[in-house]
Biopython code that builds the backbone (N, CA, C, O; Angstrom):
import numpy as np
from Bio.PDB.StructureBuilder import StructureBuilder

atoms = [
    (1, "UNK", "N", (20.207, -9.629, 8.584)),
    (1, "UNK", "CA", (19.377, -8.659, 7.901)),
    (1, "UNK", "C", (20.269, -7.611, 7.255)),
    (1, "UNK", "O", (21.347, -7.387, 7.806)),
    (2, "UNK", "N", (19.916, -6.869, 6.034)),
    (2, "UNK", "CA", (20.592, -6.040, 5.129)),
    (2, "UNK", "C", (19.454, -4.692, 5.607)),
    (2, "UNK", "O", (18.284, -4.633, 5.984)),
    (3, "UNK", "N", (20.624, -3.660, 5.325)),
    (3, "UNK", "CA", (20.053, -2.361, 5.741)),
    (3, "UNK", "C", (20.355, -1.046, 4.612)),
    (3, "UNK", "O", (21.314, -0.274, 4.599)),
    (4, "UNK", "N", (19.514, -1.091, 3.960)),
    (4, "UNK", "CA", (20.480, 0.037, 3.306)),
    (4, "UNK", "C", (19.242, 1.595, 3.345)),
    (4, "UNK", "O", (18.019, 1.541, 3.218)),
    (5, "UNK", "N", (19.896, 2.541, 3.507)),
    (5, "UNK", "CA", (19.734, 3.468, 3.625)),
    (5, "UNK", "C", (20.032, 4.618, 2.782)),
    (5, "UNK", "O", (21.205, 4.658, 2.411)),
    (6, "UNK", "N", (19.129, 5.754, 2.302)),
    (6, "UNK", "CA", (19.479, 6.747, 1.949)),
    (6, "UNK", "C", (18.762, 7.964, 1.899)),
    (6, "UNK", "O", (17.583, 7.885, 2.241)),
    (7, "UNK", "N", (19.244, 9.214, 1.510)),
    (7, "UNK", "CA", (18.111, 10.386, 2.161)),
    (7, "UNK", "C", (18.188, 11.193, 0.789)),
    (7, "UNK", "O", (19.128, 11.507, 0.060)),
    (8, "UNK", "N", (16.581, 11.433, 0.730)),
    (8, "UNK", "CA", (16.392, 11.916, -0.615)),
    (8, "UNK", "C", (15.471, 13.177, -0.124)),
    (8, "UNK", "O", (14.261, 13.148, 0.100)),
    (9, "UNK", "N", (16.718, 14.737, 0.028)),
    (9, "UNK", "CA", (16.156, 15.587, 0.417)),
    (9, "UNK", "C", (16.128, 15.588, 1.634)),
    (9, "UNK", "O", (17.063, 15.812, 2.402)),
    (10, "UNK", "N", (14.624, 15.239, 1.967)),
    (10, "UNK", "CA", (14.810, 15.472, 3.824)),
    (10, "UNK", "C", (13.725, 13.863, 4.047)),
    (10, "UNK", "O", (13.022, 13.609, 5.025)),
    (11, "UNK", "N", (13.893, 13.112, 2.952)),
    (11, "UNK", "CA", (13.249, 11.676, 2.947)),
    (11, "UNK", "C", (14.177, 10.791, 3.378)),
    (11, "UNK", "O", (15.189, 10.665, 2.688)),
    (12, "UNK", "N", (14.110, 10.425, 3.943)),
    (12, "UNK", "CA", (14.742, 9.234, 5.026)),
    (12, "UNK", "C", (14.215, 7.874, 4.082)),
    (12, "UNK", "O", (13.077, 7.410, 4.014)),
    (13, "UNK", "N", (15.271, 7.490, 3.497)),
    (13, "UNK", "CA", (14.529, 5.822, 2.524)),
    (13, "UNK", "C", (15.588, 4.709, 3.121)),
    (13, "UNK", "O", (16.808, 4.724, 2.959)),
    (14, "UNK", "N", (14.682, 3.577, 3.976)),
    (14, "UNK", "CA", (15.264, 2.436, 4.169)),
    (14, "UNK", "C", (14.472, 1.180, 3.501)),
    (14, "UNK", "O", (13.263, 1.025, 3.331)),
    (15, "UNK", "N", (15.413, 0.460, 3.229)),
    (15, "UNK", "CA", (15.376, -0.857, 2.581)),
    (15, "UNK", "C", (15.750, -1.836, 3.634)),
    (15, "UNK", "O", (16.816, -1.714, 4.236)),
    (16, "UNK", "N", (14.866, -2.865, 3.899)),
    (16, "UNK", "CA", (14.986, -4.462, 4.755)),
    (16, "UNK", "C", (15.091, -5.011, 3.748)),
    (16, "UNK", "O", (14.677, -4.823, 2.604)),
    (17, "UNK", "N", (15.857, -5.933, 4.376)),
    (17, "UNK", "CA", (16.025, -7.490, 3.405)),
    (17, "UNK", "C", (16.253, -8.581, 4.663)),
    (17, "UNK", "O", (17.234, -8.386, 5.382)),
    (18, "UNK", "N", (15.454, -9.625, 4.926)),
    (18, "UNK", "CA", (15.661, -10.737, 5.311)),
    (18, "UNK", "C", (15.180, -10.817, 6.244)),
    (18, "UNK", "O", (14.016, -10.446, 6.092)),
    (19, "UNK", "N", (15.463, -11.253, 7.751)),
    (19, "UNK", "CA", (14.204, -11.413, 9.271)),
    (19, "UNK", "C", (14.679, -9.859, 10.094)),
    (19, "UNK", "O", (15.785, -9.401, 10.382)),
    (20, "UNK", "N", (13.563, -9.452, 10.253)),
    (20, "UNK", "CA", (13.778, -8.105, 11.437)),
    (20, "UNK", "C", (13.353, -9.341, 12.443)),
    (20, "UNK", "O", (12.348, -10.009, 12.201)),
    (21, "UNK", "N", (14.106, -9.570, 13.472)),
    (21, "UNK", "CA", (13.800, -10.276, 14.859)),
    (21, "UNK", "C", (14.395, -9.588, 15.817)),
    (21, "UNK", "O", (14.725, -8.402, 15.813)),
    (22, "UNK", "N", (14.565, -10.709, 16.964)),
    (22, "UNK", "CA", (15.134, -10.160, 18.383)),
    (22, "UNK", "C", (16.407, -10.136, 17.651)),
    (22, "UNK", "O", (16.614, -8.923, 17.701)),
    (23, "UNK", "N", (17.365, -10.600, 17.033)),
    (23, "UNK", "CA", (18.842, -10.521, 16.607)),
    (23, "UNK", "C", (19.250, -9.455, 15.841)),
    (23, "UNK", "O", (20.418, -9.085, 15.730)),
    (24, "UNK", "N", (18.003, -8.813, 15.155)),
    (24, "UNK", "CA", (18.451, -7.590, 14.211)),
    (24, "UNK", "C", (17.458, -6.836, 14.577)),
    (24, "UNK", "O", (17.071, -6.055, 13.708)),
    (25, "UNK", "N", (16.994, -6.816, 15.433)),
    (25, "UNK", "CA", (16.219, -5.261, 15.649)),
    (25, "UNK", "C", (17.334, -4.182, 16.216)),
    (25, "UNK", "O", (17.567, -3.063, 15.758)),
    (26, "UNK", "N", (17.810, -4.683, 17.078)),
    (26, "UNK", "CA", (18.531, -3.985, 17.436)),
    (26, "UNK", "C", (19.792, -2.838, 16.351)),
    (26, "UNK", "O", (20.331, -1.762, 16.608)),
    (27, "UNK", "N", (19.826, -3.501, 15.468)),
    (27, "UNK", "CA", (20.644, -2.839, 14.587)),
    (27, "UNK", "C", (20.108, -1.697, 14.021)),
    (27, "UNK", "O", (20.622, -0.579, 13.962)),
    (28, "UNK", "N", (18.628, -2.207, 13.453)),
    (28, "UNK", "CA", (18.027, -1.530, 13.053)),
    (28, "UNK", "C", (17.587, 0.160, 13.928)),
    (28, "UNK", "O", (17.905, 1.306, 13.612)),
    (29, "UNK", "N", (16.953, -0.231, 14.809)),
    (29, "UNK", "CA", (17.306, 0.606, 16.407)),
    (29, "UNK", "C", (18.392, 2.051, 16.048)),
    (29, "UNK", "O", (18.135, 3.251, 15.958)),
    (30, "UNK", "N", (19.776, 1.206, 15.895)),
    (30, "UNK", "CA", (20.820, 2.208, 15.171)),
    (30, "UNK", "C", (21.290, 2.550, 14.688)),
    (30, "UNK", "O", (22.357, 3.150, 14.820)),
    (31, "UNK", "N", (20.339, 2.179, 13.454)),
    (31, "UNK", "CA", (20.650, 2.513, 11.646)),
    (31, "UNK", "C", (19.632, 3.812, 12.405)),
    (31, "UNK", "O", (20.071, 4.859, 12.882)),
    (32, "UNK", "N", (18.477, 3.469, 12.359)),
    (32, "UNK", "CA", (17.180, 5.016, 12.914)),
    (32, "UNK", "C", (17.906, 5.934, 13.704)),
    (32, "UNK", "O", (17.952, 7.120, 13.376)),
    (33, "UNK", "N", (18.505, 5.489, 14.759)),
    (33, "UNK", "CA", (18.637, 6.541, 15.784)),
    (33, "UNK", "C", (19.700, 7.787, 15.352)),
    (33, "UNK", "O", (19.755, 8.984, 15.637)),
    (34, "UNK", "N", (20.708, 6.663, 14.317)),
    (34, "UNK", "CA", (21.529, 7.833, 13.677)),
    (34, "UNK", "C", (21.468, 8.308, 12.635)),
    (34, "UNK", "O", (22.454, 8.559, 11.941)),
    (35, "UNK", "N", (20.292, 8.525, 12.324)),
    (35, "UNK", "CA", (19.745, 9.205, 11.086)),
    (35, "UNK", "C", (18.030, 9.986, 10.660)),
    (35, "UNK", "O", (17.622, 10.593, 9.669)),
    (36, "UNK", "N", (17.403, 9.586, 11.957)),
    (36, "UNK", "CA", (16.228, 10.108, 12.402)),
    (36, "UNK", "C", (16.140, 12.320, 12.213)),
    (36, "UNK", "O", (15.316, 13.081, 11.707)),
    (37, "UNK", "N", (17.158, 12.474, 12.770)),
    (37, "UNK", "CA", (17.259, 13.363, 13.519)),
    (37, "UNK", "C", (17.340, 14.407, 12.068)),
    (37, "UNK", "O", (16.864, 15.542, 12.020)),
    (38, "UNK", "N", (17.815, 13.944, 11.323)),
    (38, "UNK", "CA", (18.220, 14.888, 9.727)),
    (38, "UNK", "C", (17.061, 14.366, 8.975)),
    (38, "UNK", "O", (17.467, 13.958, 7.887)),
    (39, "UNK", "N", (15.840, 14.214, 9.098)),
    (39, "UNK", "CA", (14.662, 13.472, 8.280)),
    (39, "UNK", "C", (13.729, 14.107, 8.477)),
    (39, "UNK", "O", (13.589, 14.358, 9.675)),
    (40, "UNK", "N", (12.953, 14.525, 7.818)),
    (40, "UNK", "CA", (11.363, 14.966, 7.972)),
    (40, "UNK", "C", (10.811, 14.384, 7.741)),
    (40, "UNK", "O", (9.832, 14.571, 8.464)),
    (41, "UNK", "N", (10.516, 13.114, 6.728)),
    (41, "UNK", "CA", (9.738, 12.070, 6.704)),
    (41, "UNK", "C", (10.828, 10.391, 6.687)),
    (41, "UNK", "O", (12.043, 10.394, 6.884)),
    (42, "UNK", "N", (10.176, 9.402, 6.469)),
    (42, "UNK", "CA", (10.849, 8.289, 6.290)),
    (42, "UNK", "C", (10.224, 6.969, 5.826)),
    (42, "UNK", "O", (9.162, 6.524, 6.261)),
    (43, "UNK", "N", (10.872, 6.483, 5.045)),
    (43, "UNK", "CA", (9.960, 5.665, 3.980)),
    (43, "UNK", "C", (10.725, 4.861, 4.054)),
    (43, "UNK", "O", (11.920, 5.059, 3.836)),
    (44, "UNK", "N", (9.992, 3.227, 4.535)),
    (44, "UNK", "CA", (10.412, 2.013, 4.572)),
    (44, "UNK", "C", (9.926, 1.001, 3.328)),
    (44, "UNK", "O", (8.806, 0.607, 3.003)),
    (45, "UNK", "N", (11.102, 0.782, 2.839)),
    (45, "UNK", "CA", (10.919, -0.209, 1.829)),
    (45, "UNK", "C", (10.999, -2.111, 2.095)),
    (45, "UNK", "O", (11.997, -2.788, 1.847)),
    (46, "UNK", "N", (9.732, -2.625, 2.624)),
    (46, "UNK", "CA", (9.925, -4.245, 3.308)),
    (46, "UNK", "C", (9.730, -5.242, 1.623)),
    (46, "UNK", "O", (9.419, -6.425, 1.480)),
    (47, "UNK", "N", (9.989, -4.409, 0.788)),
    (47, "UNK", "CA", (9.853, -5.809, -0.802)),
    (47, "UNK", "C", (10.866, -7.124, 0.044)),
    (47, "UNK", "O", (10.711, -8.341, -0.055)),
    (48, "UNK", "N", (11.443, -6.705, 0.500)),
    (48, "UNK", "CA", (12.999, -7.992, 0.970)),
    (48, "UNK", "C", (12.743, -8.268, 2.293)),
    (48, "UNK", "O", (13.686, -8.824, 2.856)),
    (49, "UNK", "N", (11.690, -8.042, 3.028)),
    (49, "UNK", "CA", (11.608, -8.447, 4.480)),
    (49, "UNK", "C", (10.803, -9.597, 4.343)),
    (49, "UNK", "O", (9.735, -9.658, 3.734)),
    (50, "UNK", "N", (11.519, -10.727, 5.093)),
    (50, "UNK", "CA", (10.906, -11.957, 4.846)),
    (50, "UNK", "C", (10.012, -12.372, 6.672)),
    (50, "UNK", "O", (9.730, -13.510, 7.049)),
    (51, "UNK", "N", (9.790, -11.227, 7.371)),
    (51, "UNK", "CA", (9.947, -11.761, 8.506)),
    (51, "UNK", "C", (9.761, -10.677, 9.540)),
    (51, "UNK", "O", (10.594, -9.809, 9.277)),
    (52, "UNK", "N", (9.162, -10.384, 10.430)),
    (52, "UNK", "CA", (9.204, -9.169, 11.164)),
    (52, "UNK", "C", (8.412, -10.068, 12.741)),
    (52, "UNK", "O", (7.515, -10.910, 12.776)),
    (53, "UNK", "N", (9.172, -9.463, 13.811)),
    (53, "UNK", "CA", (8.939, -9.920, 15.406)),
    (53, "UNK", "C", (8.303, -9.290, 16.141)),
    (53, "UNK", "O", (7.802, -8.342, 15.535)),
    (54, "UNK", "N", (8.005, -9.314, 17.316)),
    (54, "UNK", "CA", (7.072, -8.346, 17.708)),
    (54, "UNK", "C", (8.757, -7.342, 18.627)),
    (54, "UNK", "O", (8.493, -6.410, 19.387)),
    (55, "UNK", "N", (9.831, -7.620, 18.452)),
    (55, "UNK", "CA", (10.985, -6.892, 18.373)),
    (55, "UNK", "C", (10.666, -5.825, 17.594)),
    (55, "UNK", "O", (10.129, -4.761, 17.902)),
    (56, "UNK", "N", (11.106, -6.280, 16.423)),
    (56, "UNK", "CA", (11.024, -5.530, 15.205)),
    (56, "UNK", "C", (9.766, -4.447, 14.965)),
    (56, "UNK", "O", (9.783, -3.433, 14.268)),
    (57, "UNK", "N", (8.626, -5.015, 15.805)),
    (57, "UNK", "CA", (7.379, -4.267, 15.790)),
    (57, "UNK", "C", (7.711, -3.187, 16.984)),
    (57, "UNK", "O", (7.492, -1.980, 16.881)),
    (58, "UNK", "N", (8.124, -3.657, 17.823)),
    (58, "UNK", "CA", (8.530, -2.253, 18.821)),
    (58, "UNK", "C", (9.671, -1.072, 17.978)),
    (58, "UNK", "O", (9.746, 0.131, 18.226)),
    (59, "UNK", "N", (10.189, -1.565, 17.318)),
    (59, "UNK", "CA", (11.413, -0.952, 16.565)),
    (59, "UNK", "C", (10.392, 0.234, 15.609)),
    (59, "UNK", "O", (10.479, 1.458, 15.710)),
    (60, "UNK", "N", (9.456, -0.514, 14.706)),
    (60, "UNK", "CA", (8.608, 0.435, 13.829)),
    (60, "UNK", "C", (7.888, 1.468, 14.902)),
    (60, "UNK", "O", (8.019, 2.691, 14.872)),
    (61, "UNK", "N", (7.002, 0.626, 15.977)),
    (61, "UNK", "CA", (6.492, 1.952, 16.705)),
    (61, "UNK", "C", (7.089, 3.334, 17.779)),
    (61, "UNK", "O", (6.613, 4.278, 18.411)),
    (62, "UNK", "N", (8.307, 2.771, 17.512)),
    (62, "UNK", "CA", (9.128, 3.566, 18.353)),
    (62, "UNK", "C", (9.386, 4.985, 16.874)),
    (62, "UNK", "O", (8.955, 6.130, 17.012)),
    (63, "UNK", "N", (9.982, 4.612, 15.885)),
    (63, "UNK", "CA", (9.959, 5.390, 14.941)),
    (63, "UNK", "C", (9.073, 6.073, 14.596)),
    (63, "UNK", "O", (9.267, 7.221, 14.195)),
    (64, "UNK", "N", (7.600, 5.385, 14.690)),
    (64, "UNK", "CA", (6.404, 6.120, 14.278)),
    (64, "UNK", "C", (6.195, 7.400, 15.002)),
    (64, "UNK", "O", (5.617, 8.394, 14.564)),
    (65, "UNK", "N", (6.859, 7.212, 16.419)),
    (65, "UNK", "CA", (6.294, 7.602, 17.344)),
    (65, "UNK", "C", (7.321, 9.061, 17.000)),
    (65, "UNK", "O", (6.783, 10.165, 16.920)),
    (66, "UNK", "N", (8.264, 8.956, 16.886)),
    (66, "UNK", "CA", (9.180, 10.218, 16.713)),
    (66, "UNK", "C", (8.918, 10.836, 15.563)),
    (66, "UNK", "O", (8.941, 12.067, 15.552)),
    (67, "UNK", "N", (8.583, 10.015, 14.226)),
    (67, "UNK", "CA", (8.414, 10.987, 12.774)),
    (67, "UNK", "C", (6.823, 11.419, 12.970)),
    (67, "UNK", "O", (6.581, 12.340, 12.190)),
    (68, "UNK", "N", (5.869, 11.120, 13.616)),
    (68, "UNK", "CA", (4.738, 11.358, 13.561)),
    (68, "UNK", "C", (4.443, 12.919, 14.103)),
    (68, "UNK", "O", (3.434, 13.542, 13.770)),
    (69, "UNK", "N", (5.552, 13.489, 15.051)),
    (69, "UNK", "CA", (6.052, 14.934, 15.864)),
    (69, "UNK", "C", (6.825, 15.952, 13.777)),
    (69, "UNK", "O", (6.667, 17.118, 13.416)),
    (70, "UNK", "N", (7.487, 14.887, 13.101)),
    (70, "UNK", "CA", (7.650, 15.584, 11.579)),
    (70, "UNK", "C", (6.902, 15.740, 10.629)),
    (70, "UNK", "O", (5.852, 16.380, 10.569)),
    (71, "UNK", "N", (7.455, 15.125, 9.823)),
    (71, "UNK", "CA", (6.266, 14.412, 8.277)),
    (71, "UNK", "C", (5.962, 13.485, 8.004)),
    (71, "UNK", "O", (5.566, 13.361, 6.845)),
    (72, "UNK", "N", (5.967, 12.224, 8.951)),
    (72, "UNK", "CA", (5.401, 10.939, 8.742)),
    (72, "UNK", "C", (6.286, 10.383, 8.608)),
    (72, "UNK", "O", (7.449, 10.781, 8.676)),
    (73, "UNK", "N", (5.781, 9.073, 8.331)),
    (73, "UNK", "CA", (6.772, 8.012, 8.341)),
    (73, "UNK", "C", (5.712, 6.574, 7.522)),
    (73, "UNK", "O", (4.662, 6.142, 7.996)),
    (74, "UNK", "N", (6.198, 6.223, 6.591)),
    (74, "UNK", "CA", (5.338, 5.113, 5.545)),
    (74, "UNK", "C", (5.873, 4.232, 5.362)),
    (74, "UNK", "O", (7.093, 4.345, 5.243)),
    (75, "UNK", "N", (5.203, 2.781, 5.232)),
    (75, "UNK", "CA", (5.770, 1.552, 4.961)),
    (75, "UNK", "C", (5.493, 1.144, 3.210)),
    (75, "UNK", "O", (4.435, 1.064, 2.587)),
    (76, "UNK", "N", (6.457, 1.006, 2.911)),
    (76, "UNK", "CA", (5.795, 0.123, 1.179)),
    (76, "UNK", "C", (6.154, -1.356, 0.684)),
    (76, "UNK", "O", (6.880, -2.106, 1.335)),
    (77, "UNK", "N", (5.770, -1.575, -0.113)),
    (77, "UNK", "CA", (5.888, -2.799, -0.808)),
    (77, "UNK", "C", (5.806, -3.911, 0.100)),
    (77, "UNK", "O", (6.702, -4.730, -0.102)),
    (78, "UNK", "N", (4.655, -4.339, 1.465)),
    (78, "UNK", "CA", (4.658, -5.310, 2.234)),
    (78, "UNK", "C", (4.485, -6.258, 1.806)),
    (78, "UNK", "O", (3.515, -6.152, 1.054)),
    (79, "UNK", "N", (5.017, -7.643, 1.817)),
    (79, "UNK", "CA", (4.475, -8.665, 1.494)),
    (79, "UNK", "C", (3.446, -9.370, 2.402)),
    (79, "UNK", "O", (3.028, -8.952, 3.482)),
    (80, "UNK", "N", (2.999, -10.899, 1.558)),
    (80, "UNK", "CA", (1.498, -10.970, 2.644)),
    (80, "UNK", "C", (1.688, -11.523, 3.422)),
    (80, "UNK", "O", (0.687, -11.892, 4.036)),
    (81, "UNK", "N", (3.067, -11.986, 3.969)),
    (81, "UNK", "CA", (3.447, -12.379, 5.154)),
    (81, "UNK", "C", (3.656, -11.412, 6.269)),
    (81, "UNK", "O", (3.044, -11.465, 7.336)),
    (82, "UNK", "N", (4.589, -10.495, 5.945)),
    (82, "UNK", "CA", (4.429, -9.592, 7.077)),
    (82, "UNK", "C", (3.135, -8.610, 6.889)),
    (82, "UNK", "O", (3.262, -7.978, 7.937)),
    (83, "UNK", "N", (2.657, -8.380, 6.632)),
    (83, "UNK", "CA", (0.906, -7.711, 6.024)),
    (83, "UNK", "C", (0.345, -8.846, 6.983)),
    (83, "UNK", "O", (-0.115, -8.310, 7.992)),
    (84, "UNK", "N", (0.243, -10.005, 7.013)),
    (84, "UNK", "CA", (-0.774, -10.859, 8.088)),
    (84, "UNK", "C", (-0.127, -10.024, 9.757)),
    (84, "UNK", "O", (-0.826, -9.616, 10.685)),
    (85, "UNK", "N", (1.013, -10.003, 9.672)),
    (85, "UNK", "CA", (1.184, -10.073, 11.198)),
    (85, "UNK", "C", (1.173, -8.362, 11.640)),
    (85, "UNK", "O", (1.304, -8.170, 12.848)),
    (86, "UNK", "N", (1.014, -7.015, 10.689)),
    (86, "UNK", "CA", (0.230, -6.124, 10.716)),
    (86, "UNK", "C", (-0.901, -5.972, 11.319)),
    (86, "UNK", "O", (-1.161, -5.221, 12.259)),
    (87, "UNK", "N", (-1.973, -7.126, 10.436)),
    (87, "UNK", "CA", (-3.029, -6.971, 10.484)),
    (87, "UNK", "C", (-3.559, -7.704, 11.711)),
    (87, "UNK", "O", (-4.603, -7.277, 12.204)),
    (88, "UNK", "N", (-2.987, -8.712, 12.236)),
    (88, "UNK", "CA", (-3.213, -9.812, 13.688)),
    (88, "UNK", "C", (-2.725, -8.679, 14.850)),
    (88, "UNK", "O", (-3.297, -8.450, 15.916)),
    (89, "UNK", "N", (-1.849, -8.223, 14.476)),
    (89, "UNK", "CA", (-1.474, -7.036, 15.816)),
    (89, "UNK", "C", (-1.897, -5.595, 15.414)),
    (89, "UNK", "O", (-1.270, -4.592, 15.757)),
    (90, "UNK", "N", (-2.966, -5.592, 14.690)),
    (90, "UNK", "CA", (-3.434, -4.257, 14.489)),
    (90, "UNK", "C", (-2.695, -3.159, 14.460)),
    (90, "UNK", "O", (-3.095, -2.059, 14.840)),
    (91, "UNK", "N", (-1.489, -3.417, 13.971)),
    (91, "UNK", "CA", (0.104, -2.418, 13.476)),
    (91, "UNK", "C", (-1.009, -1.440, 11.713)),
    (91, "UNK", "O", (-1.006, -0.251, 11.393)),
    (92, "UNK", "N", (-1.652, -2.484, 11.134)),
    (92, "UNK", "CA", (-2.044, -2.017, 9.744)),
    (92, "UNK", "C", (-3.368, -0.667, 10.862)),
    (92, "UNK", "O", (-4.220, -0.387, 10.018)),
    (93, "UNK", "N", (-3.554, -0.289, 11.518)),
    (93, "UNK", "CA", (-4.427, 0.782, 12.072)),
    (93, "UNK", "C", (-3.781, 1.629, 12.653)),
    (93, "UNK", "O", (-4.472, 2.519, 13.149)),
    (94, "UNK", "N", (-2.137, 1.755, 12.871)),
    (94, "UNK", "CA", (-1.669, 2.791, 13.778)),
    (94, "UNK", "C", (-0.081, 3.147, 12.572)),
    (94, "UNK", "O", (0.780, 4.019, 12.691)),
    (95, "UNK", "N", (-0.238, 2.045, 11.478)),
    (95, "UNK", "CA", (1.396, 2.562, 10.608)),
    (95, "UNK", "C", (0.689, 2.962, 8.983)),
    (95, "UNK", "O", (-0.327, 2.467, 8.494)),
    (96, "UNK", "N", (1.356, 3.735, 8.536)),
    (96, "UNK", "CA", (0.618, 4.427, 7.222)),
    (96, "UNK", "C", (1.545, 3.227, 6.219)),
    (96, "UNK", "O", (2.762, 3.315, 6.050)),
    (97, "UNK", "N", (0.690, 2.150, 5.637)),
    (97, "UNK", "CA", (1.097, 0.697, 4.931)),
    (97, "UNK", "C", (0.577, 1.353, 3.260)),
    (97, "UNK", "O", (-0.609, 1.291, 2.938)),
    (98, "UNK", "N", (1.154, 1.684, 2.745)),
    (98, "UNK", "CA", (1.163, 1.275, 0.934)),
    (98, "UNK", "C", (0.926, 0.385, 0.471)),
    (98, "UNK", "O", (0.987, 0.292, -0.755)),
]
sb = StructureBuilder()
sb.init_structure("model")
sb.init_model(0)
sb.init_chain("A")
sb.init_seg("    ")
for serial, (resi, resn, name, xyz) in enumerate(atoms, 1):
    if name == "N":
        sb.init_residue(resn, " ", resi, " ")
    sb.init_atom(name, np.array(xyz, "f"), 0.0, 1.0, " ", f" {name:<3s}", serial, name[0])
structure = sb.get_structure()
């Protein structure tokens, strides 16, 4: 998985590309953890996520759970693959999805 990151202001912008699973959540984990902390909001860009685990789903609600105490935290550009597995684990009722 590709990670790229950048902060626009006090916007926290990440970009996925490829499977968030058990093998790359973890990374992801500490791309957030070291960069959470300087963010008031944070905006996930999944156009390039081909793939998301219920790993990867602990990874988003763990984040939610800390920017939701700031300015939020938003998902964009889902495709309808990971958008199905949102919507089967009722993630699309507890994550703010674009």
């Amino acid at each position: 998985m590709k990670i790229e990151k950048s902060m626009n202001g006090a916007d926290l912008q990440i970009a996925l590309e490829g499977r968030l699973d058990t093998t790359t959540a973890p990374e992801l984990e500490q791309a957030l953890k070291a960069s959470l902390d300087d963010a008031n909001t944070l905006t996930m860009d999944f156009e390039k996520l081909d793939y998301i685990s219920s790993a990867g789903l602990r990874v988003l609600l763990s984040a939610h759970k800390i920017m939701s105490k700031k300015g939020g935290m938003k998902i964009v550009k889902v495709n309808e693959i990971v958008d199905e597995v949102f919507e089967v684990t009722g993630f699309k009722d507890i994550l703010d999805i674009e």
